[in-house]
C-alpha positions as CSV (number, residue, x, y, z in Angstrom):
1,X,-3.5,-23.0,-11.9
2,X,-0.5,-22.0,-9.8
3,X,1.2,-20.1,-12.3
4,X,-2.1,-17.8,-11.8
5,X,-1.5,-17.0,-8.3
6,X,2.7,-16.8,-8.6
7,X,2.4,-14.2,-11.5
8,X,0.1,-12.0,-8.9
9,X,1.6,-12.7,-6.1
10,X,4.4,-11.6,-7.5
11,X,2.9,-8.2,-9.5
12,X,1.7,-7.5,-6.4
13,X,4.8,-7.8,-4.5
14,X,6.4,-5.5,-7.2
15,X,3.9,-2.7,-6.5
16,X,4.4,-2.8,-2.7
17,X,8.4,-2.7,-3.6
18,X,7.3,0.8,-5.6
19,X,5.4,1.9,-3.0
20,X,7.5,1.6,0.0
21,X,10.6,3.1,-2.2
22,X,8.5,6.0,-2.8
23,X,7.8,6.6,0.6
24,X,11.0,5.8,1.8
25,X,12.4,8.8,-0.5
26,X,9.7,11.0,0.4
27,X,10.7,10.5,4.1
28,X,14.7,10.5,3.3
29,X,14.2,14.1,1.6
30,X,12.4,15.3,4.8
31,X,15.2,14.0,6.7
32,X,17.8,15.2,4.2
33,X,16.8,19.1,4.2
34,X,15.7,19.5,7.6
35,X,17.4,16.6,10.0
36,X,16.7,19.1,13.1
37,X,12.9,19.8,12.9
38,X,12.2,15.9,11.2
39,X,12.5,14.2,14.6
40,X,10.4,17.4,16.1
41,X,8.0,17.3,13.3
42,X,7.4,13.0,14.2
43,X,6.9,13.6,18.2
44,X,4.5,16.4,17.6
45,X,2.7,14.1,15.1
46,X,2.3,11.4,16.7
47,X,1.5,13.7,20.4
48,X,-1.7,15.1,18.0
49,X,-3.2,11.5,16.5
C-alpha cells in the first residue's frame, strides 16, 4: 500500500521539477535579452495587480 503513494508522490514531484525548470528558463530568457527593462517590466507588474 505504500509503494502506491511513494510512486505518486514521487511522479508528482517529477512534474513540479518540469514545471518549475520551464519557468525558470522562460524567466532566465527574459532576463538574458533584455536585463534593463526585466527588473522595470516586474515593478510595473506587480504596481498593476
Amino acid at each position: 500500500m505504500g509503494k502506491i503513494y511513494f510512486k505518486w508522490g514521487l511522479a508528482a514531484v517529477i512534474i513540479a521539477q518540469i514545471i518549475s525548470i520551464f519557468y525558470l528558463m522562460n524567466v532566465y530568457d527574459k532576463f538574458v535579452s533584455n536585463p534593463d527593462n526585466y527588473y522595470k517590466n516586474i515593478l510595473a507588474s506587480k504596481d498593476n495587480q
